[in-house]
N, C-alpha and C positions, 0 to 999 in steps of 0.2 A: 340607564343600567345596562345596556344593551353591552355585547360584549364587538369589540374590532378587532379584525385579525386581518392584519395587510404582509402579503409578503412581494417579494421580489419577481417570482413567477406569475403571482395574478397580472402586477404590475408591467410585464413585460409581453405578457400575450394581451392587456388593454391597447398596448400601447401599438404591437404590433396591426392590432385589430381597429385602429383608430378610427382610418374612413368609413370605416360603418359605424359611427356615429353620427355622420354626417347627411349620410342617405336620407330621403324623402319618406324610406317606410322604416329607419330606425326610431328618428324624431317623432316621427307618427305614433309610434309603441308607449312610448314618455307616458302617455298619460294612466297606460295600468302598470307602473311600475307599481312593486309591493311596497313591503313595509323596509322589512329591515335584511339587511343582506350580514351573516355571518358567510363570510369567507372563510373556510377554513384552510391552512396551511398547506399544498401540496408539496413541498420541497422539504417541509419535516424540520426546516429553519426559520418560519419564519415571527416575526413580531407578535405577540399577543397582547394585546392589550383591552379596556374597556374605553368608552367614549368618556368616559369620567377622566381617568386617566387623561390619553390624548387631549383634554382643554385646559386639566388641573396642571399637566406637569409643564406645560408651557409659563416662563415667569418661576419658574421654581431654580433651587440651586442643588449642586449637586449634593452638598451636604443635607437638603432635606430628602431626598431621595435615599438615600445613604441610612436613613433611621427610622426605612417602612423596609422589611424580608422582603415583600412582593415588588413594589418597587426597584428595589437596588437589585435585584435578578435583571430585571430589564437592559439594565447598564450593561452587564455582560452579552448582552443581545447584539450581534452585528448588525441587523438592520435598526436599529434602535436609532444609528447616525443618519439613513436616511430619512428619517423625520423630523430630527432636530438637530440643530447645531446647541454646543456648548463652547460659552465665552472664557474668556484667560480668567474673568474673575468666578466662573464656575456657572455662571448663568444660562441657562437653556430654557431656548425659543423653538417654537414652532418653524418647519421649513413647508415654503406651498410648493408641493410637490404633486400636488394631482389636481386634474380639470377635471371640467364641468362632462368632458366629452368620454373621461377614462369612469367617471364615477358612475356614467350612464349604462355607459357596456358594461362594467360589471355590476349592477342592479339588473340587467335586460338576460345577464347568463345565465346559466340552469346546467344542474346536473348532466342535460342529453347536448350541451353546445360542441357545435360540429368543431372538430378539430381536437377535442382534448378527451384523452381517451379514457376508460375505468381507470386507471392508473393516475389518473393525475383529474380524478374528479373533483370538481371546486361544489362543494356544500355550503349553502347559503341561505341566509333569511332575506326579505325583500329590502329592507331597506337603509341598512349598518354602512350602507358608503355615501349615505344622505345624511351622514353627519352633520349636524346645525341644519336641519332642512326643515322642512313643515314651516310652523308659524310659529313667533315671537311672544305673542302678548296671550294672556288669559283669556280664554271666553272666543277664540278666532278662527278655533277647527269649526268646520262645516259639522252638524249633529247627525249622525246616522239615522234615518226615517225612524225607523224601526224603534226608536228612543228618544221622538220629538216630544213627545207630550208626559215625560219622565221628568222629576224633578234634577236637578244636575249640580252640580257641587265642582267648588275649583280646589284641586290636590296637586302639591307638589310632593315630590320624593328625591332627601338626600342622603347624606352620606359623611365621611371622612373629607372627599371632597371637595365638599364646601365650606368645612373648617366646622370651628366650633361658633354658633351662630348667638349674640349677645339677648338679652334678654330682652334689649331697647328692638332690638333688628326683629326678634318673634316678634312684639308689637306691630313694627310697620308689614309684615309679611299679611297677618292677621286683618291690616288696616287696609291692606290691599286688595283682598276681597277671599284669599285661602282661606278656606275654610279646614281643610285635612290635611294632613301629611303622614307619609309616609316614610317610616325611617330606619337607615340599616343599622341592621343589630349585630352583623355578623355576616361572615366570606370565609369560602373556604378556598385554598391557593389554589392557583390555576395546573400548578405542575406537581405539587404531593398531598392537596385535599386536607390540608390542616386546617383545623376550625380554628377561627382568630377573632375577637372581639373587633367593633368597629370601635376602633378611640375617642370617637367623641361621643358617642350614641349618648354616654350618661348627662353630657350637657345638653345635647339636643332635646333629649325627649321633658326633661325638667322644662327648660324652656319653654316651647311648644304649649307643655298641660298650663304651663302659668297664665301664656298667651290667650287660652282659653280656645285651642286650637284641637278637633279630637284628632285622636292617633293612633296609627298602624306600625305595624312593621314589614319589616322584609329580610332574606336571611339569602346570602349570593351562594347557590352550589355548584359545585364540580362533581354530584357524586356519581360516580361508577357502578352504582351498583344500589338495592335496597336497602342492604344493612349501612352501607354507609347513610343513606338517605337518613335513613331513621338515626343512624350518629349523629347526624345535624340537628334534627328533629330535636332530641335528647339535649344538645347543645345548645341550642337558638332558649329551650322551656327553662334552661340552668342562667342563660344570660337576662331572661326575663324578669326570673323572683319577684324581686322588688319592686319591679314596678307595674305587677299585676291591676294593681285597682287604677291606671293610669291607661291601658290601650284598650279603646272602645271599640275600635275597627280592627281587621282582620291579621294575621300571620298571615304574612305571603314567601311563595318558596319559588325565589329566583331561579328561573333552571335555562341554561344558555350552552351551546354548543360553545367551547374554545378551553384551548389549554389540552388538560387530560379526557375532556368530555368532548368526542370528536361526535360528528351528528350519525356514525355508522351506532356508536355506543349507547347513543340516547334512545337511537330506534331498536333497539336492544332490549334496552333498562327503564327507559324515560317515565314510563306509565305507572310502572310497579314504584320508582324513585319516588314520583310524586305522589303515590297513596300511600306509601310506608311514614313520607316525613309529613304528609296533612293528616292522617291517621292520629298521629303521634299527640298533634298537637292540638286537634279535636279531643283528644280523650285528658289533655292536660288545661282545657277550660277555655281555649282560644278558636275562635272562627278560624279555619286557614286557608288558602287563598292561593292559588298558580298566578305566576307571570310567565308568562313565556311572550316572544311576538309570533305574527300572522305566520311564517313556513314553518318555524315550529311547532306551530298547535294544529297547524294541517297537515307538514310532513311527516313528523318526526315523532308526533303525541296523536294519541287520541282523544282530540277533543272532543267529541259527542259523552265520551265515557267521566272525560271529568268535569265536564260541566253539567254534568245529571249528579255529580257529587259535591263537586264547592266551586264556590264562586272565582272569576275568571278576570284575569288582568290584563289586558289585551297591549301591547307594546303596536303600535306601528303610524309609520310619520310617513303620511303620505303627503305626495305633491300640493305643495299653495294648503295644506292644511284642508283638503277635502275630506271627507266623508269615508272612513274605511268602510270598505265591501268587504269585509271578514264574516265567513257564513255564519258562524257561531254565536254562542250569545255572552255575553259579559256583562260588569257590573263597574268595570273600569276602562278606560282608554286613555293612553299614555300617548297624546297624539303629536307631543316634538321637543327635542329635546335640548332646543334652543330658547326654553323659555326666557324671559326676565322677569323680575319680581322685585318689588321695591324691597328692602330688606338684603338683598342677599344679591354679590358680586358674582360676574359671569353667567354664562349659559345653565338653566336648571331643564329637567324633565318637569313637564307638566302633564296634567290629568283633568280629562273627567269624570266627576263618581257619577253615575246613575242612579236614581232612586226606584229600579226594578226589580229587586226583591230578585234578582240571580243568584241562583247556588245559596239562598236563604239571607245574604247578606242586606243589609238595612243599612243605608244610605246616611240615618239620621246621629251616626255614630256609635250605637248600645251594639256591642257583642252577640252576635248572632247567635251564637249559644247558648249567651246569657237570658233572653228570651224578655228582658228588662221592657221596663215604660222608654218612652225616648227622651234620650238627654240622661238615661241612668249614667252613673260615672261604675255599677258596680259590674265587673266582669265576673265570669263564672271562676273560682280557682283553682290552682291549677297543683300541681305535683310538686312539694320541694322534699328537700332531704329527710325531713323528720313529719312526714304527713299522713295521713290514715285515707283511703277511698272509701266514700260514699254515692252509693247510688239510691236515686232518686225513683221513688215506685210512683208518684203523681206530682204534678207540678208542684212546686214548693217557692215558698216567697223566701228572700233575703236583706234581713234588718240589721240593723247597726247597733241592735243590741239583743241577749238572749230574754224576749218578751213581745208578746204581741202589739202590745202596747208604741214598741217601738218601730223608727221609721222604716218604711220599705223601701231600699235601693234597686229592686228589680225581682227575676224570677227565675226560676230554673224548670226545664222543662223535664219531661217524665223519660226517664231513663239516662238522666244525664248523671255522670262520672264526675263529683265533686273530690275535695281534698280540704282536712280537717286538720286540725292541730290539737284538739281536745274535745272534750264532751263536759259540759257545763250542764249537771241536771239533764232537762229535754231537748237540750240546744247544743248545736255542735258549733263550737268556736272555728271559725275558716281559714285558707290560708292568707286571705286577701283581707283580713280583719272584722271581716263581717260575720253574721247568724245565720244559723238556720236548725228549724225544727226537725226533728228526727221521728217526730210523729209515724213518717210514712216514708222512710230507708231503709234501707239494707245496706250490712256493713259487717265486717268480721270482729270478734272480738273475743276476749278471753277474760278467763273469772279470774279474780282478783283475790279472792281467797273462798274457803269452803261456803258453797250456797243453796239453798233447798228451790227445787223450781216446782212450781204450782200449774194448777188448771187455769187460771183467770190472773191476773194486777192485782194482787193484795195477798194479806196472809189469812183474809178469809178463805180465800180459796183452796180446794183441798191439793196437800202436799203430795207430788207424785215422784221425787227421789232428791240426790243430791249431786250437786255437780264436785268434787276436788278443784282446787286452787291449780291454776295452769288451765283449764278444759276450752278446748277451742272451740265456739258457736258463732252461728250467722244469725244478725238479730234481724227484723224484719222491719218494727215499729219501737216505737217509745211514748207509754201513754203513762203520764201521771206517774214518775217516775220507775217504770216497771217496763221490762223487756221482753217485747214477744221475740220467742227462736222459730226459725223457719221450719219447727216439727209441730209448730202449735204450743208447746210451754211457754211461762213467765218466770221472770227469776229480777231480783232487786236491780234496778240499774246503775245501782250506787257500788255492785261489786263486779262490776265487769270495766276493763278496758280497752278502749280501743283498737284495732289492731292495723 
């Protein structure tokens, strides 16, 4: 997912800078190369792309380029031709245009490299020119100490793409020993920050839940800013709806220097971006979850502050697939991004989950918010158009039907922010199809026509006035069909609605 941004001036001062990759104490450096190297543009022209991109659009024709927005921008790109040629029949190939010795020097550069001045600063993550680098196969990164005795989980994360992936293929991905995946639901453009569905998300993630595969998501930003953040946020919970009761593992919020998001903007905005749109989508029922790689979450974020908030997705492909030295702590590591995978053509991003309980996140796939048994499929729900909030005053179970009687799918913890679709008697119908008792909620609502409210739950209890039809109340609990308001009265539960 990482994003590549190659232009013509990086290109020209590697190139220039060559024999010092040659030296005794450049090759020597090679082994604390970082993770991922964004390069950003200093000529203000150059190429942006993602490493998705650069492997998908190779083998493609111009006419399928031609019927993605983001894509067919590219075309117009003049450095676009140094990386690929295009055939008489429209066909474009990859061109090898860069060594082993250019890709090293700009991994080993940094913001203070002698010779290039504020002006013409190269912003970078460690390791985005080691594209296809690290290791191949599942299970072949070196484990970080720090996470040997964790249980560990193999995850891939795709996309558009990788196309739309057949049902028989989830099988074999499944059979291969993935156990997670992670999938995009949504990107926002690199040059005007338009939120766009990802095209195939709705085949993928059907697939996937059949395969018996649990699942995440993930949501690409460019945003500039909080409010936008939280536009995505708001965006990413609307492309969700439906398939609430299907993602067990986290919302994660892509956030990568390139395009409109230059790494001066992020050091800016970055922190606040990423708590407005996790925020958003905490309070809409979903675990959420940062990506960023290694100089991003050192440079550019602070990561001590949001990994004491939500769990962390660590991007970085280090050399031969060793061991990241990322000080931080995570619950994921996206260690290269040349995977293979029986199931699914070309190079994929692979992952390890941890089962360390980081930023609250649970390994075992149940919804971290959901607060579930393991293996629950039931996610806490979340905010649709026509939904009512409820908050939870002590932990409350969720069953598949309005009765205790019936099964429990999981939990909710005390003070979490549910979403209702009705109120069935004592049971609130949810948005994810499930129950839950209203016993011990709080929630807003309004009389439904003229009602007398009481001392106690009955009409034993003595009468202490009357509420008008319209009258707005915060009920508290729901016992035996009766309404506590948060002034201490009761009043019929049968004449109030939700609000």
């Amino acid at each position: 997912m990482k994003l590549r941004t190659r232009t013509a001036g990086i290109l020209l001062a590697a190139v220039a800078c060559i024999s010092m990759a040659v030296s005794p104490v450049f090759m020597a450096s090679d082994s604390v190369m970082a993770s991922e190297v964004d390069t950003q543009d200093v000529t203000g022209e150059g190429l942006v792309m993602t490493d998705e991109m650069y492997e998908q659009i190779d083998g493609k024709y111009i006419e399928d380029l031609q019927g993605d927005p983001e894509l067919a921008a590219l075309l117009d790109d003049p450095v676009f031709l140094r990386y690929f040629n295009i055939g008489d029949d429209g066909l474009i190939t990859k061109k090898q245009v860069e060594t082993d010795e250019i890709d090293r020097f700009i991994a080993e550069m940094d913001a203070d490299a002698e010779g290039i001045g504020d002006d013409r600063m190269v912003e970078m993550n460690s390791d985005m020119s080691c594209m296809g680098c690290g290791v191949s196969g599942l299970g072949k990164a070196q484990i970080p100490g720090k996470y040997n005795s964790h249980n560990r989980y193999h995850c891939i994360d795709i996309s558009y793409w990788q196309g739309k992936v057949s049902a028989a293929n989830w099988k074999k991905i499944k059979d291969a020993g993935v156990t997670h995946a992670i999938l995009r639901v949504g990107y926002s453009g690199l040059s005007n920050g338009k939120n766009n569905p990802d095209s195939v998300f709705d085949n993928n993630i059907r697939g996937a839940y059949n395969a018996g595969i649990k699942i995440g998501v993930y949501y690409y930003s460019t945003a500039v800013s909080s409010s936008e953040a939280l536009k995505e946020a708001k965006y990413t919970v609307g492309l969700l709806r439906k398939y609430k009761s299907m993602i067990t593992l986290p919302v994660a919020y892509d956030y990568e220097t390139g395009g409109r998001l230059s790494a001066r903007v992020m050091k800016k905005v970055g922190n606040a971006s990423c708590k407005a749109y996790c925020d958003y989508i905490k309070s809409a029922g979903y675990t959420p979850m940062v990506y960023a790689n290694y100089t991003t979450l050192t440079n550019y974020l602070d990561y001590r502050m949001l990994q004491s908030k939500y769990p962390i997705w660590l991007a970085n492909y280090t050399t031969s697939g060793k061991a990241t030295t990322y000080p931080g702590s995570y619950c994921m590591w996206q260690y290269s991004s040349s995977g293979k995978v029986n199931g699914l053509s070309g190079s994929i991003d692979i992952n390890y989950i941890f089962n360390n309980g980081q930023g609250g996140f649970k390994a075992g796939g149940t919804n971290a918010s959901a607060g579930g048994s393991s293996g629950s499929e039931a996610a806490v729900p979340g905010e649709t158009a026509k939904s009512y909030k409820i908050l939870t005053r002590c932990k409350m179970n969720i069953r598949t039907g309005p009765s205790t009687s019936k099964k429990k799918v999981g939990t909710v913890p005390k003070g979490t922010a549910v979403y209702a679709t009705k109120i069935t008697g004592s049971w609130a119908k949810l948005t994810n199809g499930y129950y839950m008792s209203l016993s011990n909620c709080k929630f807003k609502a309004k009389t439904s026509s003229s009602v007398n409210y009481r001392t106690g739950p009955g009409t034993k209890y003595k009468k202490k006035g009357t509420y008008k039809k319209g009258k707005t109340i915060t009920v508290i609990k729901i016992k035996k069909g009766w309404a506590k308001m948060d002034n201490g009265r009761w009043l019929s539960a049968k004449y109030i609605r939700i609000q």
